[in-house]
MIPATOR-378389 format. One record per atom (N, C-alpha, C): atom name; chain; x, y, z. Coordinates in pm, whole numbers. Layout:
N
['CA', 'A', [X, Y, Z]]
...
***
This chain:
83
['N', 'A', [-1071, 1797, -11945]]
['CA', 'A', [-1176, 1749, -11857]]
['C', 'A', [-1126, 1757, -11714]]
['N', 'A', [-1214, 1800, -11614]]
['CA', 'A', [-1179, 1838, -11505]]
['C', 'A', [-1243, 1755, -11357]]
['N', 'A', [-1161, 1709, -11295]]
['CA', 'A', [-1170, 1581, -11227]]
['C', 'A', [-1241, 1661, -11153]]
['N', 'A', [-1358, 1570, -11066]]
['CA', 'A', [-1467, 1679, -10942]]
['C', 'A', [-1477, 1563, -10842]]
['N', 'A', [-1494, 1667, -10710]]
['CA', 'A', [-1403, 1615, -10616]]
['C', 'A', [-1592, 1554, -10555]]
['N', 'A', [-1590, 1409, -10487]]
['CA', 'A', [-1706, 1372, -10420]]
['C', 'A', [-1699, 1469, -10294]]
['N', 'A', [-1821, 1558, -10270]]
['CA', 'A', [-1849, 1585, -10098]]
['C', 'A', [-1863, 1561, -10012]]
['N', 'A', [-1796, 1543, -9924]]
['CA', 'A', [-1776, 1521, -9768]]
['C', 'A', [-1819, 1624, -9710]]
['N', 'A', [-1823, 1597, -9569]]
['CA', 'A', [-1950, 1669, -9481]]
['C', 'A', [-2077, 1687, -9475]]
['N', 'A', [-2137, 1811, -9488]]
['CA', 'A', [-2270, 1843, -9429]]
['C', 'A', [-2266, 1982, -9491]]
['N', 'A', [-2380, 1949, -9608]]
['CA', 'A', [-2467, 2088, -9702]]
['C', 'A', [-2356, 2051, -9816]]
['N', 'A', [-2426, 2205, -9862]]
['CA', 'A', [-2438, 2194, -10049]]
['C', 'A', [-2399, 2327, -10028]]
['N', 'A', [-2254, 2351, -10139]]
['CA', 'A', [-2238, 2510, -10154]]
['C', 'A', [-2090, 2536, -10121]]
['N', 'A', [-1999, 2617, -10133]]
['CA', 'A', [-1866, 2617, -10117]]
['C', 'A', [-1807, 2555, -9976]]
['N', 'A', [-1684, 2481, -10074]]
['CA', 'A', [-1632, 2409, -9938]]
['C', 'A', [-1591, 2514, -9852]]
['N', 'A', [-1610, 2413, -9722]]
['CA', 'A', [-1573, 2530, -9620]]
['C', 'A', [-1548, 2472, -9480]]
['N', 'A', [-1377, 2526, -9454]]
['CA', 'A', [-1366, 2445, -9327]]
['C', 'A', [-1348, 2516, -9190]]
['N', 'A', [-1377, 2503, -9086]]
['CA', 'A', [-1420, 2530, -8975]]
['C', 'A', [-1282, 2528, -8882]]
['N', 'A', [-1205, 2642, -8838]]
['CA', 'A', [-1124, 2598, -8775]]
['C', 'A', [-1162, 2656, -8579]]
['N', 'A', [-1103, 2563, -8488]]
['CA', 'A', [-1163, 2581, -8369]]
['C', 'A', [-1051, 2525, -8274]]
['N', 'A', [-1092, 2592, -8184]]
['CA', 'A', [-1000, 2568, -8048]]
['C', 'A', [-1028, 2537, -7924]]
['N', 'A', [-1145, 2489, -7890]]
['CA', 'A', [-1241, 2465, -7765]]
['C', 'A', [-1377, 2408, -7796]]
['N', 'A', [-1492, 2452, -7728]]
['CA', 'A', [-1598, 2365, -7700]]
['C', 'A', [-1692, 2380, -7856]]
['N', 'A', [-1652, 2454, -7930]]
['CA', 'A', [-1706, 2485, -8043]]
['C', 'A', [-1887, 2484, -8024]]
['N', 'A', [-1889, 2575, -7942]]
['CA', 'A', [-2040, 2656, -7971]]
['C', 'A', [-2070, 2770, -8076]]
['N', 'A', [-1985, 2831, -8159]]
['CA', 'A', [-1994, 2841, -8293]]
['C', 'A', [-2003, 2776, -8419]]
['N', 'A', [-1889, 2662, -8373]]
['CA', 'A', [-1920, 2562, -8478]]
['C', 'A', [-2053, 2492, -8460]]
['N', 'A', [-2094, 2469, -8310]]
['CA', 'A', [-2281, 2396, -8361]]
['C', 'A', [-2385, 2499, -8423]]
['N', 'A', [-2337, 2658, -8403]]
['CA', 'A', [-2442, 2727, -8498]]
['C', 'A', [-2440, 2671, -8616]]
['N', 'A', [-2331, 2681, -8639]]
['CA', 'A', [-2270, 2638, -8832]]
['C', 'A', [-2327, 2524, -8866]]
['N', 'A', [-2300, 2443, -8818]]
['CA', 'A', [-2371, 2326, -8824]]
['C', 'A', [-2522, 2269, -8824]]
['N', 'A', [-2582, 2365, -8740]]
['CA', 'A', [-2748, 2368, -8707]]
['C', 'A', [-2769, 2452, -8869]]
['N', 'A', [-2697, 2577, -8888]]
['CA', 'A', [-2792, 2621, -9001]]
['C', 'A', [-2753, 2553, -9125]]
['N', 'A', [-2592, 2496, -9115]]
['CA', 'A', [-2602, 2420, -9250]]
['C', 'A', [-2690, 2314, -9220]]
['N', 'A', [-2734, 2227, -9174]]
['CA', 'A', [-2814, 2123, -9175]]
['C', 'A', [-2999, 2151, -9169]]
['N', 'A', [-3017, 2321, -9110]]
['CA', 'A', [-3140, 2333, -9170]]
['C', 'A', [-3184, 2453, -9316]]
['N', 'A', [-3029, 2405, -9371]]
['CA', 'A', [-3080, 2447, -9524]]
['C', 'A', [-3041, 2586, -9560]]
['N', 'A', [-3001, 2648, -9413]]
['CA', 'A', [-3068, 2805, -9420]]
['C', 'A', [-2857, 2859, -9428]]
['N', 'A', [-2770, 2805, -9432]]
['CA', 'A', [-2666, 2818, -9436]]
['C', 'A', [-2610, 2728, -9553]]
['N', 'A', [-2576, 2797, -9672]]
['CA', 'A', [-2579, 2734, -9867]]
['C', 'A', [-2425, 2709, -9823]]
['N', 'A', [-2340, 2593, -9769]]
['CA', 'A', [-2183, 2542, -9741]]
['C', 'A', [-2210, 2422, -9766]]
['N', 'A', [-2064, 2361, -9772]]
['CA', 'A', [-2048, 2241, -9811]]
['C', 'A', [-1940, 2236, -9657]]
['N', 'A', [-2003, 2232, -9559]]
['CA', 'A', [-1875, 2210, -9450]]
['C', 'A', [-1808, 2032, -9453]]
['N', 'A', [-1702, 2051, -9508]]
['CA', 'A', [-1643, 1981, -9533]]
['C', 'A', [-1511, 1936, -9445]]
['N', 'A', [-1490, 1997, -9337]]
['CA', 'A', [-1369, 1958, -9229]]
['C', 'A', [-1332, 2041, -9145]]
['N', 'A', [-1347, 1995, -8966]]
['CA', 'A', [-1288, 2066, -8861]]
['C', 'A', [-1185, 2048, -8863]]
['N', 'A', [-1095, 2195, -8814]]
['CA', 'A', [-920, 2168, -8762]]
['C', 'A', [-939, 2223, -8630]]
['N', 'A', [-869, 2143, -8500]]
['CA', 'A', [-843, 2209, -8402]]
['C', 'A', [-715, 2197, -8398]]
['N', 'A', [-666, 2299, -8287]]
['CA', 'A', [-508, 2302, -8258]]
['C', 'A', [-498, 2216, -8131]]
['N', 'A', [-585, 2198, -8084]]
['CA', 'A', [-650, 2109, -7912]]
['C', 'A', [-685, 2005, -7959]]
['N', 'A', [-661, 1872, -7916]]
['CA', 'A', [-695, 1745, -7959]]
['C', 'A', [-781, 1741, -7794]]
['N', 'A', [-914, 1663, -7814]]
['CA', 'A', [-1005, 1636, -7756]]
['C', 'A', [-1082, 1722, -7694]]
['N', 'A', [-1076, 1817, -7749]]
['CA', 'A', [-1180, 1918, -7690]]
['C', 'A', [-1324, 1896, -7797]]
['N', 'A', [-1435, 1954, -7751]]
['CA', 'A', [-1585, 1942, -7728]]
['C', 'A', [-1631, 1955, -7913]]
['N', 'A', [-1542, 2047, -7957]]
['CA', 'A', [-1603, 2078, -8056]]
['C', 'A', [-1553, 1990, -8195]]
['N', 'A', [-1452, 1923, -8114]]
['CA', 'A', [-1434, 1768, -8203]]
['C', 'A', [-1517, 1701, -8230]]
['N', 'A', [-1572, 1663, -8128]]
['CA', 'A', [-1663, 1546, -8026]]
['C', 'A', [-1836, 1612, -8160]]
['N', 'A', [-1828, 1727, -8130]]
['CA', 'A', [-1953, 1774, -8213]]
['C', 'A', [-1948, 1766, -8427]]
['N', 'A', [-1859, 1772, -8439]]
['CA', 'A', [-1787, 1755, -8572]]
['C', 'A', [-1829, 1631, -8574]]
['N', 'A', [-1769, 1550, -8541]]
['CA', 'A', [-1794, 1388, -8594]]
['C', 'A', [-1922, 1338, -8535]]
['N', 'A', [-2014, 1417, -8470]]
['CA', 'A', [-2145, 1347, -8424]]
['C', 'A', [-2233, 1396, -8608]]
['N', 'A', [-2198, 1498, -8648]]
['CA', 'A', [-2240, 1563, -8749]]
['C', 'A', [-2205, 1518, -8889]]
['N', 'A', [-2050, 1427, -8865]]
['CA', 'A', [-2069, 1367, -8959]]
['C', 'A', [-1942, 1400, -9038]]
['N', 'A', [-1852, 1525, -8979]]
['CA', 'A', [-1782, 1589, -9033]]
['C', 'A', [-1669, 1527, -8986]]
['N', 'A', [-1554, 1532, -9107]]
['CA', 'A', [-1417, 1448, -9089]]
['C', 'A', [-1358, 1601, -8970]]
['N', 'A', [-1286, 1558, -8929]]
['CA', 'A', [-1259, 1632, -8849]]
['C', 'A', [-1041, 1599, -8853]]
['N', 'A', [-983, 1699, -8822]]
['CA', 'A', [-830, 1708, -8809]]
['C', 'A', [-759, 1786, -8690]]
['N', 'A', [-676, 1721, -8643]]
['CA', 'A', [-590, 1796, -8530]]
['C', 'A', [-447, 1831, -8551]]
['N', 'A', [-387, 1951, -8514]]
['CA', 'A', [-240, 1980, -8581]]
['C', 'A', [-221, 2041, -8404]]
['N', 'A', [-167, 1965, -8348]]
['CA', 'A', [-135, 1947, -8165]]
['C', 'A', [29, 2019, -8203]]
['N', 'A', [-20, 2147, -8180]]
['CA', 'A', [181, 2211, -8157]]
['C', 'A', [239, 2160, -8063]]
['N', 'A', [178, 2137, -7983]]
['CA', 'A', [270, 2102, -7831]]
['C', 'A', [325, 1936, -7881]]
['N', 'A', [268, 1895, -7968]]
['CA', 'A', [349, 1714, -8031]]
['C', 'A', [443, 1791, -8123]]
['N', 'A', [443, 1918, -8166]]
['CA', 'A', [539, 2000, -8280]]
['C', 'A', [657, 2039, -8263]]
['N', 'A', [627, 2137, -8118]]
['CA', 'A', [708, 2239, -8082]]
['C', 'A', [646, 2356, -8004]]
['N', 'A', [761, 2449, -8049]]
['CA', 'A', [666, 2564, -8071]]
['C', 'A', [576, 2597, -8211]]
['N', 'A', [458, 2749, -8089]]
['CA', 'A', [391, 2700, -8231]]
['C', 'A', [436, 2791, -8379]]
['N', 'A', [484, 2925, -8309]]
['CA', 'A', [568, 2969, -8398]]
['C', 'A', [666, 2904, -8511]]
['N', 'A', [731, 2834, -8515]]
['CA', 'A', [823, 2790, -8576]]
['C', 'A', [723, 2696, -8672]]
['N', 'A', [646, 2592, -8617]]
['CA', 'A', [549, 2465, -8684]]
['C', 'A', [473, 2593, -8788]]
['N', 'A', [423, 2724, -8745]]
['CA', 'A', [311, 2784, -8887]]
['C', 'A', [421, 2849, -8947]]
['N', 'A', [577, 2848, -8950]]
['CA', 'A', [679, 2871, -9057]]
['C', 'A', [646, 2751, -9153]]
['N', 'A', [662, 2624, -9122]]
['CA', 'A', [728, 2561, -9173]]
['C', 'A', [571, 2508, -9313]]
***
């Protein structure tokens, strides 16, 4: 028997996460068509590499958990996508 995971985010349809680096005016397309039906996702979580930029701010108005992985709190960023 196979444990099933509750959905988070916004729509119905393979999870799918959104990764972004600025004001995320792509991510509000994504968002506009998953929410009018016409885009079949289960958007389930933003990653930015930028903590407080715009397209955060739009993620969680939407409802979406949202995550930040800030290299500059890391290192470099080379070395942090080794590890």
């Amino acid at each position: 028997m196979s444990a099933t995971r509750a959905p988070t985010g916004i729509g119905k349809g393979p999870r799918t996460l959104v990764m972004i680096s600025g004001g995320g005016t792509n991510l509000q397309a994504i968002i506009n068509e998953t929410l009018a039906g016409e885009l079949p996702i289960n958007l389930f979580a933003v990653v930015s590499d930028r903590p407080g930029v715009l397209g955060l701010d739009r993620a969680e108005k939407a409802g979406i958990p949202t995550h930040v992985i800030d290299y500059r709190a890391i290192g470099e960023r080379e070395s942090a996508e080794q590890e």
